[in-house]
C-alpha positions in Angstrom: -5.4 20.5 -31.1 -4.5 19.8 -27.3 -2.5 22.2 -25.5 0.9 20.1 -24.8 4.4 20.9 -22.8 7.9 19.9 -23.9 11.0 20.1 -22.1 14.2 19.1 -23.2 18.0 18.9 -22.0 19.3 19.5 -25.3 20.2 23.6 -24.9 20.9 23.2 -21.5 24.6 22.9 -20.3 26.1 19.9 -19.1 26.9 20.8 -15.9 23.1 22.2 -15.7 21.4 19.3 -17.1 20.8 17.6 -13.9 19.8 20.3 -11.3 17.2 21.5 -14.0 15.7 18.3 -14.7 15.3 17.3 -11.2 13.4 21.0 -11.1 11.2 19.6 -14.0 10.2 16.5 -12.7 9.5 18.2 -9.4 7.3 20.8 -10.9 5.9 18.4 -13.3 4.6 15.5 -10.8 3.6 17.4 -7.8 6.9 16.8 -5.9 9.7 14.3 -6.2 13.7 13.8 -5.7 15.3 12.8 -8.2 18.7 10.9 -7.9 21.0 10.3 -11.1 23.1 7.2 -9.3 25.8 9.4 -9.1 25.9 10.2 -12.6 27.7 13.0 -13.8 26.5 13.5 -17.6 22.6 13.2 -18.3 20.2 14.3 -21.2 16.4 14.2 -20.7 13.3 15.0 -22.6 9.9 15.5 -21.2 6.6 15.9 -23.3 3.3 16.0 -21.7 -0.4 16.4 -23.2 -3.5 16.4 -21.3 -6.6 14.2 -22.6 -9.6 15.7 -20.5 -8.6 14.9 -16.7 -5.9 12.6 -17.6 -2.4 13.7 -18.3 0.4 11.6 -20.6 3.7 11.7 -20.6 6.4 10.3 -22.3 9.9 10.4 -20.2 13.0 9.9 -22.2 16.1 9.8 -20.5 19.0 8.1 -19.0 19.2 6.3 -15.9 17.5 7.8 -12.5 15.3 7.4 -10.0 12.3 9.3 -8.4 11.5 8.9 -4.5 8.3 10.3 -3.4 8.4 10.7 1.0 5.1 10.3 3.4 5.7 14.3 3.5 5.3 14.9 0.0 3.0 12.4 -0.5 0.3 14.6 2.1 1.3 17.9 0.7 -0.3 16.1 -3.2 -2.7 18.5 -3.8 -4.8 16.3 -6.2 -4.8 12.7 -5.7 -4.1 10.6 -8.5 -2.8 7.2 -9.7 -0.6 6.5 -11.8 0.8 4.2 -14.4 4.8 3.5 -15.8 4.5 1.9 -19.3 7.5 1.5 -21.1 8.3 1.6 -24.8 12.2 1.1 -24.2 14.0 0.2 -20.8 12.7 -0.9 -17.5 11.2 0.5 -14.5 10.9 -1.1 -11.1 8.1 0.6 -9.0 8.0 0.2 -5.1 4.6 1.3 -3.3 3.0 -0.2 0.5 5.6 -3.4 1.0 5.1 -4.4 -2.8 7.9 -4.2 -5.9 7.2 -4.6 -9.6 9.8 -4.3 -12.3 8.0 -4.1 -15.4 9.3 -3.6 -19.6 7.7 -2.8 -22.7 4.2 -4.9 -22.9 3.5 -4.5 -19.2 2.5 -1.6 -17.0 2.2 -1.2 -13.0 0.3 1.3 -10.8 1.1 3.4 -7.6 -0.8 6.4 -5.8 0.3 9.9 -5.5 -1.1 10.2 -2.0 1.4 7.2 -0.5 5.1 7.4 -0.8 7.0 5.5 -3.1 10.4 5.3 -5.4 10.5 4.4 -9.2 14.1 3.1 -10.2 15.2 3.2 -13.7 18.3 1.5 -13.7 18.8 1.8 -17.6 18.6 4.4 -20.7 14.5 4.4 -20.4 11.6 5.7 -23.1 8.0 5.8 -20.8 5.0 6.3 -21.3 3.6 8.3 -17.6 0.0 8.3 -17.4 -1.4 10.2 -14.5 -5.7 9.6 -14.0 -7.7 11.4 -11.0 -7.9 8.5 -8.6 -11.6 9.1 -7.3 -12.7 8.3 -11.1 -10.6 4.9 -10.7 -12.8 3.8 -7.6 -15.5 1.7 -8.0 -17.7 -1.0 -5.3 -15.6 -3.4 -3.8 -12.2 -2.7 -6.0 -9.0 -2.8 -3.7 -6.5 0.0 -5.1 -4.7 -0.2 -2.5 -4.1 -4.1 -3.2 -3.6 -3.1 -7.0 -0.6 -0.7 -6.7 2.8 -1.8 -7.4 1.9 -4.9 -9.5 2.7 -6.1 -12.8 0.2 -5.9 -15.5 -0.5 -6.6 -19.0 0.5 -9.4 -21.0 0.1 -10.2 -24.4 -4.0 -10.4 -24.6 -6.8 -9.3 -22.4 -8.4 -5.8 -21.5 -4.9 -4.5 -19.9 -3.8 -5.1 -23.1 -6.6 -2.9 -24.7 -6.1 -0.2 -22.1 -2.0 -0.4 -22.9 -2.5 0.0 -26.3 -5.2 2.7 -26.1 -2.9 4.6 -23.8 -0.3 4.9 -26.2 -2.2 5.6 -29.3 -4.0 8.4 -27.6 -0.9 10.2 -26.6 0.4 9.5 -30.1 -2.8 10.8 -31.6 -3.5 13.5 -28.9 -1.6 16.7 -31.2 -4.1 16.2 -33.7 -7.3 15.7 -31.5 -9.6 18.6 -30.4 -10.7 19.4 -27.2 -13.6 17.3 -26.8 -12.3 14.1 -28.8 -9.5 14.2 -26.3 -11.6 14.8 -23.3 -13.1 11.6 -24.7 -9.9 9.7 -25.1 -9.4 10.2 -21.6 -12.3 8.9 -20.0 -12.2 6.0 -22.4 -9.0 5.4 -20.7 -9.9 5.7 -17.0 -12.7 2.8 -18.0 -10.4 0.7 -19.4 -7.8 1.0 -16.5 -10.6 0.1 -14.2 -11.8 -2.7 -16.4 -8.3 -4.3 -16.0 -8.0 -3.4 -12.0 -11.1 -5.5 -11.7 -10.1 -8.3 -13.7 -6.9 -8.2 -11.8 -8.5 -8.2 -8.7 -11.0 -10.9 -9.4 -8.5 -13.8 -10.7 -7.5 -16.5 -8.9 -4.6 -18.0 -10.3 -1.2 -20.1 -9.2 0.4 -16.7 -10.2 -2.0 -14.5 -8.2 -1.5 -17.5 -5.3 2.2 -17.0 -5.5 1.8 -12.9 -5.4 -0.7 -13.4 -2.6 2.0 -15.0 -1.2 4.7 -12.6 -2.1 2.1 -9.8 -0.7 2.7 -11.6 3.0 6.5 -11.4 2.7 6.8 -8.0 1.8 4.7 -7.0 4.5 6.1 -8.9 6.9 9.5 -7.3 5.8 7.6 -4.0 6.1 7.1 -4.4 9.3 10.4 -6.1 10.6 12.6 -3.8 7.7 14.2 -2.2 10.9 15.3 -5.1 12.6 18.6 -6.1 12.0 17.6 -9.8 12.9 15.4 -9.9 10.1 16.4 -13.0 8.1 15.6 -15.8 5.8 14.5 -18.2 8.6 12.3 -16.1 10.8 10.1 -14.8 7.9 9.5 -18.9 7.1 8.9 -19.5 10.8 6.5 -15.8 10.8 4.8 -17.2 7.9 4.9 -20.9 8.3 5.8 -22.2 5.0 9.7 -23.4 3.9 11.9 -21.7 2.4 11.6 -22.6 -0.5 8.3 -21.3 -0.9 10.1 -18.0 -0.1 12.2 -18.2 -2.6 9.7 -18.9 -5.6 7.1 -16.2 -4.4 10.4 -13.9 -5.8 11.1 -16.8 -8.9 11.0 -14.5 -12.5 11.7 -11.8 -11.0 14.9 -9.5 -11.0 16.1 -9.7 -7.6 15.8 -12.3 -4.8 14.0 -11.7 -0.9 17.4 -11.5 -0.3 18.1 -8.3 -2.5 14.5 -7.2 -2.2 14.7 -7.3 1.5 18.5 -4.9 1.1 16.9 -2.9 -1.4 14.0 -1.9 0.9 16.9 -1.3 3.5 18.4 1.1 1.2 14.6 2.8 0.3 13.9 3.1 3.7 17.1 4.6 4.9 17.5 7.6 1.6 13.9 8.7 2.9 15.4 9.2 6.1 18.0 11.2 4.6 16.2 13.3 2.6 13.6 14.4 5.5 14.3 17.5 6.6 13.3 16.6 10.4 16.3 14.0 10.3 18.8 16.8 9.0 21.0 17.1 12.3 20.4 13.1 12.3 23.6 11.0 12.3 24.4 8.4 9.3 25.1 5.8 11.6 21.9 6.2 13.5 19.9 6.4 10.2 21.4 3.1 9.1 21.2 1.6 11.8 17.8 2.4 11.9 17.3 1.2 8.8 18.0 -2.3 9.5 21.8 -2.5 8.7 24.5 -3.9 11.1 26.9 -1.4 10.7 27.8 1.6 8.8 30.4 0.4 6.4 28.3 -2.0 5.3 25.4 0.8 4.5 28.0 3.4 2.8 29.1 0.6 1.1 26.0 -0.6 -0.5 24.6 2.9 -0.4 27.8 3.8 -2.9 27.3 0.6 -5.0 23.2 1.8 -5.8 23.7 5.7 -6.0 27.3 6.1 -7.2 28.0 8.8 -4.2 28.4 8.5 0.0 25.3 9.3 2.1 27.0 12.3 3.2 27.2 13.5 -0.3 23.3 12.6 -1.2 22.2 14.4 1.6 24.2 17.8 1.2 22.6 17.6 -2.1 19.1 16.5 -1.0 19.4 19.4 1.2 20.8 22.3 -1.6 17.9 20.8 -3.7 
């Protein structure tokens, strides 16, 4: 049988269950913050197995979300990928410019060594698969391109590498050693298989992502301009804006809310640095893109259930 670890909320007091689960998933994932949206009662479970190089884990808890910074991201000791499936709930990954909000039947990527945050905005049951990222790499395949996309479907090899994913951590308590050593390499070539396929279709969809990939770097790289609006990404990219607006059509937020949500990304980073601890709030939001402060503390308190002032005293206790 494979070694496995579980970790559970359960015997832990109330008041302790979020300090120690943000200690967990810190430990667990080579470094990340955790933030409950303000939440004052949680309940988590955590149970990991490894399969050779490749580790699963299934996450059950309420609602939270994990930011990873550039610092943490270059302190990773070992580089991986990886990969949000869910059984129940939704998860809404944010990597290089890019945002994909994926459910059960659909699974995204994102890469250890780069920072990024994973929202969970609801009572959530994943599936965390984490695989070495050099044994993802292959002649001409753009991970970088590939992180923070939606895939899977209802056919097709990512379907095959969801459903092996799953089974094998299912299965993986009654495997030996080797057999599991096997599963996971059998899942590394699967998740490549369906990276390349990704890579290599061209489709209205991938057109209209290709597409959505311009906007969200062009918001990347304006994100701390106030002026930043509707009209001068159009006139940037030279379409209408109504091709704007359907490169963001089926998903769960608008460029509008996309562009405020990066806002909000970009500005808890800041506050969770330690080099920006003597910082100001208003310089930090301003910074961030946002025309004033009470506009920032009021969105900031409608995403995370708390002030800024409050999430960084606790950033910083943490």
């Amino acid at each position: 049988m494979t070694a496995s670890m579980v970790l559970s909320t359960d015997q832990v007091p109330s008041r302790e269950r979020a300090p120690i689960w943000r200690e967990w998933v810190w430990r667990h994932f080579g470094g990340l913050e955790s933030d409950l949206y303000g939440d004052t009662e949680f309940d988590g479970h955590l149970a990991a197995s490894h399969a050779g190089e490749v580790i699963l884990t299934r996450l059950e808890a309420n609602r939270h979300r994990v930011l990873r910074t550039p610092q943490m991201a270059r302190s990773s000791e070992i580089p991986y990928l990886k990969i949000v499936a869910p059984w129940q709930g939704s998860a809404e990954v944010a990597q290089r410019g890019r945002e994909a909000s994926v459910r059960a039947g659909g699974w995204t990527l994102y890469d250890t060594t780069a920072d990024y945050t994973v929202a969970n905005p609801e009572r959530s049951d994943h599936l965390i698969v984490m695989l070495p990222k050099e044994q993802l790499a292959a002649p001409g395949l753009p991970l970088g391109d590939l992180v923070a996309r939606r895939v899977g479907g209802s056919s097709g090899i990512s379907r095959v590498a969801l459903e092996t994913m799953r089974n094998t951590y299912l299965e993986l308590p009654y495997m030996s050693e080797a057999a599991a050593r096997g599963a996971g390499d059998l899942i590394i070539q699967l998740v490549r298989l369906s990276l390349m396929e990704m890579a290599g279709q061209e489709t209205p969809r991938t057109q209209r992502e290709a597409l959505k990939d311009r906007i969200c770097q062009h918001v990347a790289q304006h994100l701390r301009d106030s002026a930043l609006s509707i009209d001068g990404i159009a006139h940037a990219l030279r379409c209408s804006k109504r091709h704007l607006h359907n490169a963001f059509a089926g998903d769960d937020e608008s460029l509008t809310s996309y562009i405020l949500h990066q806002r909000l990304a970009c500005a808890i980073r800041d506050l969770v640095d330690p080099a920006n601890a003597a910082r100001p709030i208003t310089d930090i939001a301003l910074a961030a893109g946002f025309g004033n402060l009470s506009h920032f503390s009021r969105v900031f308190r409608d995403h995370t259930g708390g002030s800024p002032s409050e999430f960084r005293r606790k950033a910083s206790a943490r």
